[in-house]
N, CA, C and O atoms as a GROMACS GRO file, in nm:
protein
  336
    1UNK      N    1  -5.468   3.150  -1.132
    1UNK     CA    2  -5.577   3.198  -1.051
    1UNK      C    3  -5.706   3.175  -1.127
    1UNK      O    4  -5.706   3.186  -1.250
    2UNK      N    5  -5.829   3.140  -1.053
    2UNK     CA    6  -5.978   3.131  -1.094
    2UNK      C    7  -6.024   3.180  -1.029
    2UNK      O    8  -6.007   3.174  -0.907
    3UNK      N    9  -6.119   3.260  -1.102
    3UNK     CA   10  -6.248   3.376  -1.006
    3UNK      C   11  -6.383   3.272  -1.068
    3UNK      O   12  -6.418   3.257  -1.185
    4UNK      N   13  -6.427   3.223  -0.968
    4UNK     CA   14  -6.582   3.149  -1.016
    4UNK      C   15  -6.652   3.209  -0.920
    4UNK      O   16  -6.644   3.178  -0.802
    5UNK      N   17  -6.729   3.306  -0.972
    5UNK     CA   18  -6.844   3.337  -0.922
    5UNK      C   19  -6.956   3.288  -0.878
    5UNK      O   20  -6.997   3.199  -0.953
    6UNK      N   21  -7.011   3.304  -0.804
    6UNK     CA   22  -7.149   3.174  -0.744
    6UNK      C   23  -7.063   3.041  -0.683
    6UNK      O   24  -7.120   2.954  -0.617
    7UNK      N   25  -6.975   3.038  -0.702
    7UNK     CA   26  -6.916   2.917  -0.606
    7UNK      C   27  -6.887   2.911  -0.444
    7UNK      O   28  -6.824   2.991  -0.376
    8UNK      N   29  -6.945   2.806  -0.410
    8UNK     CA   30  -6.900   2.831  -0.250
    8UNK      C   31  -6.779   2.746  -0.246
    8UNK      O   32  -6.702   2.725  -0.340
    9UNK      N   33  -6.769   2.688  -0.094
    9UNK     CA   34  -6.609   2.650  -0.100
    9UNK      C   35  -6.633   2.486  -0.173
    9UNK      O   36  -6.581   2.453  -0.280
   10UNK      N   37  -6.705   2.415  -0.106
   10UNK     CA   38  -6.710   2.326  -0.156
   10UNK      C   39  -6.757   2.280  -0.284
   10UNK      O   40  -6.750   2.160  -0.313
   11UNK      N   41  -6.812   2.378  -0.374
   11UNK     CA   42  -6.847   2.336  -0.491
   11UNK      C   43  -6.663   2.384  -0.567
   11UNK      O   44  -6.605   2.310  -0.646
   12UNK      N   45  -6.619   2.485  -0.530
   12UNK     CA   46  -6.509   2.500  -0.575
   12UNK      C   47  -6.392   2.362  -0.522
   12UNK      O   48  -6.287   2.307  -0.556
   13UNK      N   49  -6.456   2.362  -0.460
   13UNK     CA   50  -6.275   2.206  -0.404
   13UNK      C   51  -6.312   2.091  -0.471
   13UNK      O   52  -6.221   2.008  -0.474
   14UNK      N   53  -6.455   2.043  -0.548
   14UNK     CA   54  -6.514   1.968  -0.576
   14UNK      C   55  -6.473   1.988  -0.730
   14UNK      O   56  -6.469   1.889  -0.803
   15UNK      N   57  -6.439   2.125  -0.783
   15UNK     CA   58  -6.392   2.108  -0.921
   15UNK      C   59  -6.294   2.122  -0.977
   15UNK      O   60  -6.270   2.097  -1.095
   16UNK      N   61  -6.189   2.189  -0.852
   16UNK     CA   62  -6.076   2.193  -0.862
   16UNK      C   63  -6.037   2.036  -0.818
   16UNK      O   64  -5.940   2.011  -0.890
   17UNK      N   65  -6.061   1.933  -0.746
   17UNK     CA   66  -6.065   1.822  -0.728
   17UNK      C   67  -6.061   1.726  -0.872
   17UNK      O   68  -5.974   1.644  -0.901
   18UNK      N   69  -6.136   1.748  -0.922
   18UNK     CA   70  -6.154   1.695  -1.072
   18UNK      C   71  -6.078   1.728  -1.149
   18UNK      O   72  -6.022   1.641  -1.216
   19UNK      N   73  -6.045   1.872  -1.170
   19UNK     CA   74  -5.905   1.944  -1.226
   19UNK      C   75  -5.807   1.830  -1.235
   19UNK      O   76  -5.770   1.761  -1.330
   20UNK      N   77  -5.773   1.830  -1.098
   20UNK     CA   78  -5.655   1.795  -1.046
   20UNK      C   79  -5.644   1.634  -1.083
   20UNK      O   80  -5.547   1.574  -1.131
   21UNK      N   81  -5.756   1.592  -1.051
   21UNK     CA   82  -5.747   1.435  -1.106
   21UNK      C   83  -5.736   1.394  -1.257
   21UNK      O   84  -5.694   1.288  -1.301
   22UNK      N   85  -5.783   1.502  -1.329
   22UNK     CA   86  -5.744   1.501  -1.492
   22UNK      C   87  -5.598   1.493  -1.515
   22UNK      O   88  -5.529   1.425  -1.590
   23UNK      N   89  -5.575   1.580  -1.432
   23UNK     CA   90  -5.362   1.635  -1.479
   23UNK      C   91  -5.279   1.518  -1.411
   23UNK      O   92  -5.177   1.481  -1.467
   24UNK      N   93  -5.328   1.446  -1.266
   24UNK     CA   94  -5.239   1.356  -1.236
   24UNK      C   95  -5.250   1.254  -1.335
   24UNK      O   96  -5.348   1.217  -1.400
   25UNK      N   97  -5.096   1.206  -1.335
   25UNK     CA   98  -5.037   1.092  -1.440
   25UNK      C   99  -4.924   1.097  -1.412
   25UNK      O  100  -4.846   1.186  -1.378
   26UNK      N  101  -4.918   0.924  -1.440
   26UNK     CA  102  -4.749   0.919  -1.402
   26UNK      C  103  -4.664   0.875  -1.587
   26UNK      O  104  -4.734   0.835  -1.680
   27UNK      N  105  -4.552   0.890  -1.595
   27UNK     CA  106  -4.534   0.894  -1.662
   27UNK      C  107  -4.374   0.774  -1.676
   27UNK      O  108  -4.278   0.790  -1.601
   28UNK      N  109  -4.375   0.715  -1.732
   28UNK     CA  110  -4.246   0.650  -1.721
   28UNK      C  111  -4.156   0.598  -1.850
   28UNK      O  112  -4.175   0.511  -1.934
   29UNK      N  113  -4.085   0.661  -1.836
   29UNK     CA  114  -3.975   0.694  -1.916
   29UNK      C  115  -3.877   0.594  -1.920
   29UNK      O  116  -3.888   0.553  -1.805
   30UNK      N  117  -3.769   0.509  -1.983
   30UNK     CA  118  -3.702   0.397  -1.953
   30UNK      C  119  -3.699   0.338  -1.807
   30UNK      O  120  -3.780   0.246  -1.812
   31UNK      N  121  -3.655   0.343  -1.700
   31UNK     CA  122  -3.634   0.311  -1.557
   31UNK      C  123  -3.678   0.416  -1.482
   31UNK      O  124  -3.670   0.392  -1.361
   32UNK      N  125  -3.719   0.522  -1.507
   32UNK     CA  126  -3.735   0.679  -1.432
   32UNK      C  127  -3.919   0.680  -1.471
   32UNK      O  128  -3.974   0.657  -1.578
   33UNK      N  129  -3.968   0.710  -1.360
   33UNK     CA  130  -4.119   0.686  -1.307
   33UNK      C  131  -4.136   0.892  -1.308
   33UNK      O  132  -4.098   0.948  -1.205
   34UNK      N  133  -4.165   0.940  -1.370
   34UNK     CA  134  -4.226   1.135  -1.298
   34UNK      C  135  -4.397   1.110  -1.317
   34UNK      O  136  -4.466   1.074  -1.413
   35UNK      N  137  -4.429   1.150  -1.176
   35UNK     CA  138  -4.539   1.176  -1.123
   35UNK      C  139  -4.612   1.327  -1.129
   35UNK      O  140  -4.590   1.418  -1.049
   36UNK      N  141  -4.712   1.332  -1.253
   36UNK     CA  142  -4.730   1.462  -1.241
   36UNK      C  143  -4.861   1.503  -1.178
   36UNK      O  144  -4.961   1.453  -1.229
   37UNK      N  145  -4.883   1.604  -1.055
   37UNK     CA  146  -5.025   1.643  -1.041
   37UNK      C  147  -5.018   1.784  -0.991
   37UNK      O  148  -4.908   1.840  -0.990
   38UNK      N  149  -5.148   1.862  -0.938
   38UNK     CA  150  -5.156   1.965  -0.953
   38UNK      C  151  -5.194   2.024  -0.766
   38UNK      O  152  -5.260   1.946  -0.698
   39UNK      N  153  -5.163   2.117  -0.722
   39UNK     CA  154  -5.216   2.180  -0.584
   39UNK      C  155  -5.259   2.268  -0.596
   39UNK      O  156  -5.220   2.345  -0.685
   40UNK      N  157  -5.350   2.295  -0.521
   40UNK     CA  158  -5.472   2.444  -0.519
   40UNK      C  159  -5.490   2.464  -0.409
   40UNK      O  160  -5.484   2.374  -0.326
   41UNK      N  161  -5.515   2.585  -0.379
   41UNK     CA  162  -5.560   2.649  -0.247
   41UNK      C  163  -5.735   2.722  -0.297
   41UNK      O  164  -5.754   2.750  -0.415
   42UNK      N  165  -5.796   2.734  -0.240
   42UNK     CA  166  -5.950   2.804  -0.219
   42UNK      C  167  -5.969   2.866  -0.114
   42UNK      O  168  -5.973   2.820   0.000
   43UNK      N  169  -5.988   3.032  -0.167
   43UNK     CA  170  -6.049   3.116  -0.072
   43UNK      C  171  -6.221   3.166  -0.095
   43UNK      O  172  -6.258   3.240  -0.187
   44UNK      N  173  -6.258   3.142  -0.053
   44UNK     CA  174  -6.435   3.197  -0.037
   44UNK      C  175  -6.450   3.339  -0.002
   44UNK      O  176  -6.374   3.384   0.083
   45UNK      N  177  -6.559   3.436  -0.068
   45UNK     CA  178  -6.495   3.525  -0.021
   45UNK      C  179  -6.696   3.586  -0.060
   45UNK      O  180  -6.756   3.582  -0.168
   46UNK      N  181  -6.738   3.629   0.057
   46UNK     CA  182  -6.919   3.672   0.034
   46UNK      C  183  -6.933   3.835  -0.035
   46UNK      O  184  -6.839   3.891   0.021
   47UNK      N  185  -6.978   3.906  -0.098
   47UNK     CA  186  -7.032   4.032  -0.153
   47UNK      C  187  -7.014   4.126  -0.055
   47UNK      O  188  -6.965   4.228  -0.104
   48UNK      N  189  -7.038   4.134   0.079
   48UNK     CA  190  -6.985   4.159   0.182
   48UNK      C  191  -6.858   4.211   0.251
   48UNK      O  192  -6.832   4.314   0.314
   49UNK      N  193  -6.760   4.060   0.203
   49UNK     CA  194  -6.629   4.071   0.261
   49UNK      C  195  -6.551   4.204   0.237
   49UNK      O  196  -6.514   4.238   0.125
   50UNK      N  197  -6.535   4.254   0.314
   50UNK     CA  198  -6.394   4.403   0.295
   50UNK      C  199  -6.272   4.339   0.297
   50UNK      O  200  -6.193   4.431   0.278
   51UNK      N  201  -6.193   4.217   0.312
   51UNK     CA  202  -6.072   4.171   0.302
   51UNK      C  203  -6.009   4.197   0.164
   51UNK      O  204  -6.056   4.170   0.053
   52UNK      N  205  -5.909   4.248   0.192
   52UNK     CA  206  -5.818   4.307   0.037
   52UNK      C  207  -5.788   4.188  -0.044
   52UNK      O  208  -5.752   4.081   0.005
   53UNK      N  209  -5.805   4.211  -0.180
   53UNK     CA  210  -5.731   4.108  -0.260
   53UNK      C  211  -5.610   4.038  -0.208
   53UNK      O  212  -5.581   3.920  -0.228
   54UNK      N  213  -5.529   4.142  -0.124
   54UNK     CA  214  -5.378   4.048  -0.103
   54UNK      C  215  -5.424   3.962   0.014
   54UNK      O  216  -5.377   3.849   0.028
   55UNK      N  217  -5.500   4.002   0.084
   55UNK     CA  218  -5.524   3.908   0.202
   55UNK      C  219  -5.638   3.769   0.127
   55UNK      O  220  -5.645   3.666   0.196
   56UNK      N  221  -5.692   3.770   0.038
   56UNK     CA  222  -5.727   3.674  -0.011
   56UNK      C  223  -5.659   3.601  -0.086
   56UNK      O  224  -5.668   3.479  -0.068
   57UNK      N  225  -5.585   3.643  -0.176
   57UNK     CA  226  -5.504   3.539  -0.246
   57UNK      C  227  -5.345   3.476  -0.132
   57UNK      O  228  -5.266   3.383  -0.147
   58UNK      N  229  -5.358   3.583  -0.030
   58UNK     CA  230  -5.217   3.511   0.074
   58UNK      C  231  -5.339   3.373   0.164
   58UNK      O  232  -5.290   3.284   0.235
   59UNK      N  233  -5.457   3.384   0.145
   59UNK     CA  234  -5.530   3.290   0.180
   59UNK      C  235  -5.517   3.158   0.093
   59UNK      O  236  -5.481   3.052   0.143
   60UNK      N  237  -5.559   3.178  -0.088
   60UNK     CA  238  -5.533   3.088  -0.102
   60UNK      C  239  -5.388   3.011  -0.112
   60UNK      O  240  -5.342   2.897  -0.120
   61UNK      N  241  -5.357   3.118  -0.110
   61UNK     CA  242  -5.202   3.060  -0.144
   61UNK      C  243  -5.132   2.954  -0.014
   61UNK      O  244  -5.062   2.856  -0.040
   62UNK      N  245  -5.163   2.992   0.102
   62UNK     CA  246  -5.183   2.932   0.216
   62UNK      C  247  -5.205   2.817   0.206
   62UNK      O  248  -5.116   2.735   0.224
   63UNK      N  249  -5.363   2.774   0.166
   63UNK     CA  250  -5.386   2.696   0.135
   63UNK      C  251  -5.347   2.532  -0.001
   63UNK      O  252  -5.366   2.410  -0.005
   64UNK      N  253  -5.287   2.635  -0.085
   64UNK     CA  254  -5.208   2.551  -0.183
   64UNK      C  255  -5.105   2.508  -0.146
   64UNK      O  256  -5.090   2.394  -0.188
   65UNK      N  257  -5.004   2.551  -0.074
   65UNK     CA  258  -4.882   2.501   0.002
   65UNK      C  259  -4.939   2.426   0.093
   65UNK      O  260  -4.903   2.314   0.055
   66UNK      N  261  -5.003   2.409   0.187
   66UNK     CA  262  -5.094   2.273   0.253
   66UNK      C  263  -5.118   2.157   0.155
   66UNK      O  264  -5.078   2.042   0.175
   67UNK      N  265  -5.188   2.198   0.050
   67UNK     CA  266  -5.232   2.103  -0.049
   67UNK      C  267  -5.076   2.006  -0.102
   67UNK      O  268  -5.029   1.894  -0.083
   68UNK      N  269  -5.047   2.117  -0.165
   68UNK     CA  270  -4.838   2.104  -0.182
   68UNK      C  271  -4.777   1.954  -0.073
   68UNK      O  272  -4.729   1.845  -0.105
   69UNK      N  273  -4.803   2.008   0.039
   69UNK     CA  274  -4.742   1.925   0.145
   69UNK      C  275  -4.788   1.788   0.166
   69UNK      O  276  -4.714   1.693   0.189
   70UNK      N  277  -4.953   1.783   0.154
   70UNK     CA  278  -5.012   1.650   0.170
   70UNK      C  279  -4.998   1.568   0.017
   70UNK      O  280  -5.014   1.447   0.028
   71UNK      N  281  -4.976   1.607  -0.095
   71UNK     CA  282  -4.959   1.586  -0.200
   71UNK      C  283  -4.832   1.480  -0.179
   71UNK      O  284  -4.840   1.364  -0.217
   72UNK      N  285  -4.736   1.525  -0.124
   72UNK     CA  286  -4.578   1.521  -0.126
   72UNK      C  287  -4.612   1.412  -0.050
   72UNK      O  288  -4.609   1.314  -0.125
   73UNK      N  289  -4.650   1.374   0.089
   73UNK     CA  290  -4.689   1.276   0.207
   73UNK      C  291  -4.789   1.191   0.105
   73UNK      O  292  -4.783   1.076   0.150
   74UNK      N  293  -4.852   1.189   0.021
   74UNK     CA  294  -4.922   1.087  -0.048
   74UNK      C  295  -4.817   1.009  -0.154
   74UNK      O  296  -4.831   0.889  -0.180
   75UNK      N  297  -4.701   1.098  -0.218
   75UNK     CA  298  -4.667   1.021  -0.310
   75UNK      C  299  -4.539   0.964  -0.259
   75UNK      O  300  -4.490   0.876  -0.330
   76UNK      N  301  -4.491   0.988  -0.178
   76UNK     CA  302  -4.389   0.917  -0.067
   76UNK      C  303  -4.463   0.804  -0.029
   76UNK      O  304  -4.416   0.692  -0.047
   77UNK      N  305  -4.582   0.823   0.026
   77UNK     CA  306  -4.611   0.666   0.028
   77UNK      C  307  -4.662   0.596  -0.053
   77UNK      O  308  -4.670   0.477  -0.024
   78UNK      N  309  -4.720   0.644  -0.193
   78UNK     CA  310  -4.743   0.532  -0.301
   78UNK      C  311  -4.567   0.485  -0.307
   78UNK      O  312  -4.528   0.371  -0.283
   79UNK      N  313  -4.502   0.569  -0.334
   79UNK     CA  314  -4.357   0.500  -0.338
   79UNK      C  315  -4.302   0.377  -0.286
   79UNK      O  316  -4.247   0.275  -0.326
   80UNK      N  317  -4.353   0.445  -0.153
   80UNK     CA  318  -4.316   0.313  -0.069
   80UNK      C  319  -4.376   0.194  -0.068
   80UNK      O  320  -4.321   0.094  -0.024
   81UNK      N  321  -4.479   0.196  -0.110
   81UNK     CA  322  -4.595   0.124  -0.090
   81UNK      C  323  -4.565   0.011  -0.259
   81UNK      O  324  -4.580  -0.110  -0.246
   82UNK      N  325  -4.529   0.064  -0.392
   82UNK     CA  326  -4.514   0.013  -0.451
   82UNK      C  327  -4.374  -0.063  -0.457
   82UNK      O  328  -4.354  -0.145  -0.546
   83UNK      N  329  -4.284  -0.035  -0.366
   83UNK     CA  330  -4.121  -0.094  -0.381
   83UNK      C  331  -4.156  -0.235  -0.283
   83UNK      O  332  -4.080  -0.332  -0.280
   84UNK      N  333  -4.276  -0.227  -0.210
   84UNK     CA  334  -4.322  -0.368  -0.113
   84UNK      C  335  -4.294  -0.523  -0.222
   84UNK      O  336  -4.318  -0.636  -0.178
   0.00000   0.00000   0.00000
């Protein structure tokens, strides 16, 4: 979990974005290829908001299993895409 204060959504997806592009690497080992990268979810949340902690982090978490999923649909098709 990251609490960045002063961040809106998009400055946060913009650095968790970068995060994430640091940690992906593939790695290959005799004949065996592991692909490593990272998923995040981002919840925004104003000075304002009364939504409970659990309802914010079941937000981002929401959101990281999305991330999770399109992650999975991207490296299925580099896969495929490299066996051409």
């Amino acid at each position: 979990m990251l609490l960045a204060p002063g961040f809106n959504f998009d400055d946060a997806f913009l650095r968790m974005s970068e995060i994430a592009h640091n940690l992906r690497y593939d790695d290959y080992t005799k004949d065996k290829k592991y692909t490593y990268n990272m998923s995040f979810g981002i919840a925004t949340v104003d000075k304002d908001n009364r939504i409970s902690a659990d309802g914010i982090l079941g937000a981002a978490d929401y959101r990281m299993y999305e991330d999770k999923h399109r992650n999975k649909i991207r490296y299925k098709q580099a896969r495929y895409i490299a066996s051409l």
